[in-house]
VEXDRENZA-723984 format. One line per field, with one value per residue (C-alpha): residue number from 1; x, y, z. Coordinates in Angstrom, 2 decimals. Each point is the difference from the previous one (the first is absolute). Layout:
<rs>
lumke (NUM;...)
px (X;...)
py (Y;...)
pz (Z;...)
</rs>
This chain:
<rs>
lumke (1;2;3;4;5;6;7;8;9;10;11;12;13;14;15;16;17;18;19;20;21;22;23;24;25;26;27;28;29;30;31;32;33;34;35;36;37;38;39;40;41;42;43;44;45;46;47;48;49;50;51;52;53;54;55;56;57;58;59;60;61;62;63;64;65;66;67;68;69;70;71;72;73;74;75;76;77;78;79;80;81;82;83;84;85;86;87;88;89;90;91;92;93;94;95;96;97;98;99;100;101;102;103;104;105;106;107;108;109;110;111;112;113;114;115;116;117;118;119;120;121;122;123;124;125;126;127;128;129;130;131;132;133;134;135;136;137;138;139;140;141;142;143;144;145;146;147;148;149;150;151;152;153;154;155;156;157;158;159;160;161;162;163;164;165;166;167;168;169;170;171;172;173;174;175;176;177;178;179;180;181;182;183;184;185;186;187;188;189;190;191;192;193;194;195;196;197;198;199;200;201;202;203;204;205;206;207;208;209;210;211;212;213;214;215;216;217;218;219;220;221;222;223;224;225;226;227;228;229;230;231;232;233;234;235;236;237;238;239;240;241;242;243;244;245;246;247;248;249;250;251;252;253;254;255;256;257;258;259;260;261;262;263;264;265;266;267;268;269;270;271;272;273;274;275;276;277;278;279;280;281;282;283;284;285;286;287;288;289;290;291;292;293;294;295;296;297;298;299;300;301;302;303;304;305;306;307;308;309;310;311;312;313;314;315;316;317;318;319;320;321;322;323;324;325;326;327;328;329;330;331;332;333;334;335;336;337;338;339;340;341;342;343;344;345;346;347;348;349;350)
px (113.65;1.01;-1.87;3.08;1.42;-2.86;0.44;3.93;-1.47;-2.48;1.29;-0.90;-3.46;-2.20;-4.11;-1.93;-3.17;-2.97;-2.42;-3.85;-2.73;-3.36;-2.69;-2.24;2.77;2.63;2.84;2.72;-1.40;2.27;3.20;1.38;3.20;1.92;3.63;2.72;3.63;2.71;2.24;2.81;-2.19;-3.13;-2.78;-1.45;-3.29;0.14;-3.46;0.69;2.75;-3.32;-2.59;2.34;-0.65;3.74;1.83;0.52;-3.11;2.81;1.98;-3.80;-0.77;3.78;-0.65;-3.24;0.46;3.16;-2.57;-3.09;2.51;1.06;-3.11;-1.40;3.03;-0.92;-3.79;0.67;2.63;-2.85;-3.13;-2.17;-3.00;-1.45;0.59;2.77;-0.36;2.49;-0.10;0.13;0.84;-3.23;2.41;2.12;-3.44;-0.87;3.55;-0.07;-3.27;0.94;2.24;3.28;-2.21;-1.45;3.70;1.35;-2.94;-0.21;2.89;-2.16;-2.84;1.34;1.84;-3.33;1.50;-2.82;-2.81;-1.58;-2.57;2.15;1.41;-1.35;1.63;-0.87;-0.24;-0.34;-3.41;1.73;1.75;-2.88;-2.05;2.64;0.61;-3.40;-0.54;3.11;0.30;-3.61;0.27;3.05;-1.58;-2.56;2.78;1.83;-3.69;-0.42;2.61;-0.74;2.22;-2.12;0.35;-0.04;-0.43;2.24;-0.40;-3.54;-1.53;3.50;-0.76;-3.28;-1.41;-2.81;-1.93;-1.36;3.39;1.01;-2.85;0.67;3.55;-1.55;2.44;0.33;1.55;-0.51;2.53;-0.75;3.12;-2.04;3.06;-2.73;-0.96;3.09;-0.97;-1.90;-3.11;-2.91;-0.10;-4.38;1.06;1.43;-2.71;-2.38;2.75;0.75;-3.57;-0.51;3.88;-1.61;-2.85;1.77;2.51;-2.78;-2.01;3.68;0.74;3.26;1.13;1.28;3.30;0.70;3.82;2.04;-1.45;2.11;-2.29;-3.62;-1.74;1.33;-1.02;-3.23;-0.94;0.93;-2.62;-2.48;0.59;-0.22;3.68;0.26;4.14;1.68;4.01;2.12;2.99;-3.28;-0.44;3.03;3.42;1.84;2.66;2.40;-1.74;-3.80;-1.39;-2.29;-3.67;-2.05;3.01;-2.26;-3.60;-0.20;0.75;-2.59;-2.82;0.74;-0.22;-2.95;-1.72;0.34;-1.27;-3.23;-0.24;-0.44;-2.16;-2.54;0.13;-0.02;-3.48;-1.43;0.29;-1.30;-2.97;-0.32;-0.05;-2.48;-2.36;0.63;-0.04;-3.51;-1.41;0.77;-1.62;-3.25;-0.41;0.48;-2.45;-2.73;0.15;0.00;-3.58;-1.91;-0.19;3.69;1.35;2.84;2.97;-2.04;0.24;3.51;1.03;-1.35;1.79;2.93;-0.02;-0.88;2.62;2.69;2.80;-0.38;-0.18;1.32;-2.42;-3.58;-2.46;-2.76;-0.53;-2.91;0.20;1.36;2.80;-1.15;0.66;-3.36;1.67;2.35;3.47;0.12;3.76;1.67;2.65;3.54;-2.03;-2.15;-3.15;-2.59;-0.56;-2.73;1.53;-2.55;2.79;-0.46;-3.28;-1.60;3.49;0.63;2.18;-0.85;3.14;2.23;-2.37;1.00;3.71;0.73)
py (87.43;-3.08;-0.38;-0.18;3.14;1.23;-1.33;0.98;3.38;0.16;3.34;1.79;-1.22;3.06;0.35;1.88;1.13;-0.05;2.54;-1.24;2.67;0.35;0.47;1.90;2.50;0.02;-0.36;-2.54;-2.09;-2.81;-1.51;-3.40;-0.78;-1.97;-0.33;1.61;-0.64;2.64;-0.48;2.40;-0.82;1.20;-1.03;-3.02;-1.72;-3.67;-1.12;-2.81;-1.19;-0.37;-1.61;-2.44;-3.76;-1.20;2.09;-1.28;1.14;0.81;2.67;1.56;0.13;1.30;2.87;0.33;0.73;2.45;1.94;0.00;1.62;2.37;0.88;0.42;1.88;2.45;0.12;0.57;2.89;1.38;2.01;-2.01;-2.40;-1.63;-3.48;-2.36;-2.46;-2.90;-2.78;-3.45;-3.52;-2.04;-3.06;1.85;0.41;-3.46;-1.12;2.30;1.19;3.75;-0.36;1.81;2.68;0.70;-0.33;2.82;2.73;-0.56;2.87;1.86;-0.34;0.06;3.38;1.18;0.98;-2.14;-1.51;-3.35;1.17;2.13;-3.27;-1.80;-3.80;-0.16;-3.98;-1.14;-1.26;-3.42;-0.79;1.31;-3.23;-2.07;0.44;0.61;-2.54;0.48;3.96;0.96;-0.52;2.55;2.27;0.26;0.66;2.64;1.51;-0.14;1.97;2.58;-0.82;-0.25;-2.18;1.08;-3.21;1.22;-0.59;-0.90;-1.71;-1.12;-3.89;-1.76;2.33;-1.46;2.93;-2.35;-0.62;3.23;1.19;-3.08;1.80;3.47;2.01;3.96;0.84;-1.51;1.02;-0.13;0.43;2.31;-1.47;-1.56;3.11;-0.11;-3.35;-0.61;-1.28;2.56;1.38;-0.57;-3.45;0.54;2.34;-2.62;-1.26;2.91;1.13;-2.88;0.39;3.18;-1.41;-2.83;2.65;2.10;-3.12;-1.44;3.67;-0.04;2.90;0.08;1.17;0.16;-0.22;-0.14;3.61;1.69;1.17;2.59;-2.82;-2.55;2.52;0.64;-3.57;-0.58;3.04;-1.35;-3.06;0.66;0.20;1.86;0.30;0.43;-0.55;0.12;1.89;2.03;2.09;-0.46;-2.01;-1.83;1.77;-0.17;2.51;0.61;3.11;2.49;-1.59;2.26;-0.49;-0.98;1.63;2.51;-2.59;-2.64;2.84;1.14;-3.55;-1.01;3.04;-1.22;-2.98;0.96;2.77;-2.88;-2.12;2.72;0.38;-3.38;0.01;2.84;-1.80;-3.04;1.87;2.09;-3.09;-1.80;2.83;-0.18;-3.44;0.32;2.51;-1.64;-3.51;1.66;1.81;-3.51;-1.63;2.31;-0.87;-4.04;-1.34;-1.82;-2.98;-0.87;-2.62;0.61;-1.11;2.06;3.25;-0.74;-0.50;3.34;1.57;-1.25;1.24;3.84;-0.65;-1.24;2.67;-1.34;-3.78;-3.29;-2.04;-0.18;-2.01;-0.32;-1.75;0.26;0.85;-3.89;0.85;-3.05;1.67;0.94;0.54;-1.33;1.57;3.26;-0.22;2.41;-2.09;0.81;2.59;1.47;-1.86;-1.01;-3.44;-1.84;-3.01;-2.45;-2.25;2.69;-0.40;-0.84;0.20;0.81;3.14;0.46;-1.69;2.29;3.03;-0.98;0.10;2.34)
pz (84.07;1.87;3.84;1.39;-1.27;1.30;3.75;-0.30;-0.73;3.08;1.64;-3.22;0.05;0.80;0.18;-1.99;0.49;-2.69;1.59;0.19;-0.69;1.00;-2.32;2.73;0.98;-3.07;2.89;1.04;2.46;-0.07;-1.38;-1.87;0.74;-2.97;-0.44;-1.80;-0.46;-0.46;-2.51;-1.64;-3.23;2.02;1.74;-0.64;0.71;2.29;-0.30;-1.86;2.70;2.49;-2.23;-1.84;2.03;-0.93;1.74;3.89;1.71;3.19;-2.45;-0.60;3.54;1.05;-2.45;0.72;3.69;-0.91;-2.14;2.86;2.50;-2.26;-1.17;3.66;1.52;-3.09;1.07;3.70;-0.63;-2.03;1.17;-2.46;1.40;-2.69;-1.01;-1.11;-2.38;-0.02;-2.68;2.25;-0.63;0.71;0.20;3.04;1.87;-0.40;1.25;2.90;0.99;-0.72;2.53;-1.91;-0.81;3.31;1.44;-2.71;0.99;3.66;0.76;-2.25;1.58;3.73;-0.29;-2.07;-2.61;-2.12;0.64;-1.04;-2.03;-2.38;-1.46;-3.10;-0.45;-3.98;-0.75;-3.69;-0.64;-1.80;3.60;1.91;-1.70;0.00;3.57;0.93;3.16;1.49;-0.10;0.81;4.00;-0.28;-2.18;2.57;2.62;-1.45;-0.59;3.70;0.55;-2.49;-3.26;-3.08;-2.82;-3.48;-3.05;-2.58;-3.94;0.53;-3.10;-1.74;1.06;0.32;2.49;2.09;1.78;2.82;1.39;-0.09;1.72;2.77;0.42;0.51;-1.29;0.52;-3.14;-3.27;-2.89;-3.17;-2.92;-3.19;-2.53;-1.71;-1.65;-2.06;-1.55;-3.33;2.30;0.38;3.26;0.02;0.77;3.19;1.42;1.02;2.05;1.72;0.73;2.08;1.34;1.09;1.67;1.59;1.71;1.25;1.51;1.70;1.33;-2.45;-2.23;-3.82;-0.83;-3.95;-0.81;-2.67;-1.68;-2.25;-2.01;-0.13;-1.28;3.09;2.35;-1.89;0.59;3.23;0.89;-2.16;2.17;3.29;1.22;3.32;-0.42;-2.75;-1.06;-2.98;-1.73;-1.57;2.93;1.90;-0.18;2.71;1.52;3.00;1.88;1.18;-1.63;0.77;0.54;-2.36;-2.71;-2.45;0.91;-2.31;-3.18;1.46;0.40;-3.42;-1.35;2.02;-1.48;-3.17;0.93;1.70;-3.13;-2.36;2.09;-0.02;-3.43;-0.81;2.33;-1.48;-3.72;1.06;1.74;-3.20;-2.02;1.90;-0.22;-3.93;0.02;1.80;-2.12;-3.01;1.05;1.15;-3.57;-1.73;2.26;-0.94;-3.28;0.42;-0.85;2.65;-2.45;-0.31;2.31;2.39;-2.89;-2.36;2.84;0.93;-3.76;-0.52;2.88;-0.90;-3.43;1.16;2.78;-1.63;0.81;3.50;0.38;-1.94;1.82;1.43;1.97;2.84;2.89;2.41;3.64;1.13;-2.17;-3.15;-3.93;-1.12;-3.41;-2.88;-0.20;-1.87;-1.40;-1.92;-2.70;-1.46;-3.03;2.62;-0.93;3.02;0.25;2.04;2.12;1.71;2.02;3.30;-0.17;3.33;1.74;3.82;0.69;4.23;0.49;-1.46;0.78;3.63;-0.05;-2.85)
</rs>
């Protein structure tokens, strides 16, 4: 669809809101507002109109206002008082110090029907760089005044921790698509974990988006995500539904979810125990003559349903021992070339 079909269209550009739950309560507690436009074909979806940098930034910020007042005359004729979400321009902060913004919720907030801190301005994490000396003094500003800032699509560019930490945001969103790719979802937990850790040290919370499926949502709990959001639990719609709309499915899932953890606990406990067992019944049997390759040879030959390789390394964390390798027929080999190698490092940070 052309852009400006779109802006000759305005008056049937509508918000919807894509509820936000929370993973402590299993309620609404908040609301993104995207855009929709009705046509006699149906409704149809306008994010592209917003994030796409050829289209005249003054028909994205026309629109954009129309769809912020509608979307707050909706919240104030409503009784809810959680949050709104609005996807922002980084580039119309820079140009005008928030100022537009302010200007659009200051009815708002006058007649209290809102209040400052039930607003989320959700930058993209790309601009947030890009822009990052000339938008931090009005991040902090808005902050002041009790807006928080959320750093959208977190980890799609060359995402550099440090800065974001510098920006301090309150929310950080994170998109799960990934999980639909060919790429193993193990490599992405590292960076999460310590997404997780950063947010807790900065005071910011996770919210996991894009979930449409058990496995999404599965992650994002795995990961530390404080909000959730995605068609998985609960589509956008014109209207604002009932806060404990989707409770019930989210307690069911997360039983599931804790379920299998325990389990998954229980057989690695049960396996260590074997595991245990079985080395200290090979280790009586190893003669006080054989040398450590010799011992670990022999362990690894009695142990061989658990293991594919095997070595020692004294207390400073130096190899005391060859490699004991296990090759493509399932033979042991002895390897010398780790011999008298350092491993504290990694021990440290693993």
């Amino acid at each position: 669809m052309d852009p400006l079909d779109v802006m000759m269209e305005k008056d049937h550009v509508i918000p919807y809101f894509l509820p936000i739950f929370s993973a402590e309560k299993q309620i609404v507690v908040g609301y993104e507002v995207v855009a929709r436009l009705v046509t006699p074909d149906g409704v149809k979806r306008l994010g592209w109109f917003f994030t796409d940098k050829s289209i005249p930034s003054e028909y994205r910020n026309e629109l954009d206002d129309h769809l912020q007042k509608l979307a707050l005359d909706h919240y104030s004729a409503s009784n809810f008082k959680g949050t709104m979400y609005f996807n922002y321009d980084a580039r119309q902060l820079v140009k005008d110090a928030g100022e537009s913004f302010l200007n659009r919720i200051q009815p708002y907030i006058d007649n209290q029907s809102i209040t400052y801190n039930q607003i989320i301005l959700g930058l993209n994490e790309k601009d947030v760089h890009t822009y990052y000396k000339e938008i931090k003094h009005v991040l902090t500003y808005l902050q002041s005044l009790g807006i928080r800032i959320g750093i959208d699509n977190f980890g799609q560019s060359s995402s550099q921790m440090d800065q974001i930490a510098m920006v301090h945001p309150n929310v950080i969103r994170v998109n799960v698509s990934f999980l639909n790719q060919d790429s193993l979802p193990q490599l992405y937990n590292d960076v999460h974990q310590s997404l997780a850790m950063l947010s807790r040290k900065i005071g910011a919370t996770l919210l996991f988006d894009g979930i449409t499926t058990f496995n999404q949502l599965n992650y994002a709990w795995r990961n530390g995500a404080r909000y959730y959001q995605g068609p998985y639990l609960m589509a956008s719609s014109s209207e604002l539904i009932e806060e404990d709309a989707c409770k019930e499915r989210m307690q069911k899932d997360f039983q599931h979810f804790i379920t299998y953890e325990r389990r998954k606990m229980q057989a690695q406990h049960e396996l260590s125990n074997e595991l245990g067992s079985a080395l200290r019944t090979t280790l009586k049997q190893v003669k006080t003559s054989d040398t450590l390759d010799e011992m670990i040879l022999s362990v690894a030959m009695d142990l061989s349903q658990y293991m594919f390789r095997i070595y020692i390394c004294n207390e400073e964390g130096f190899q005391q021992t060859s490699n004991v390798e296990k090759d493509e027929e399932g033979k042991w080999l002895l390897k010398k070339e780790g011999l008298n190698k350092n491993w504290s490092l990694e021990t440290l940070f693993s």
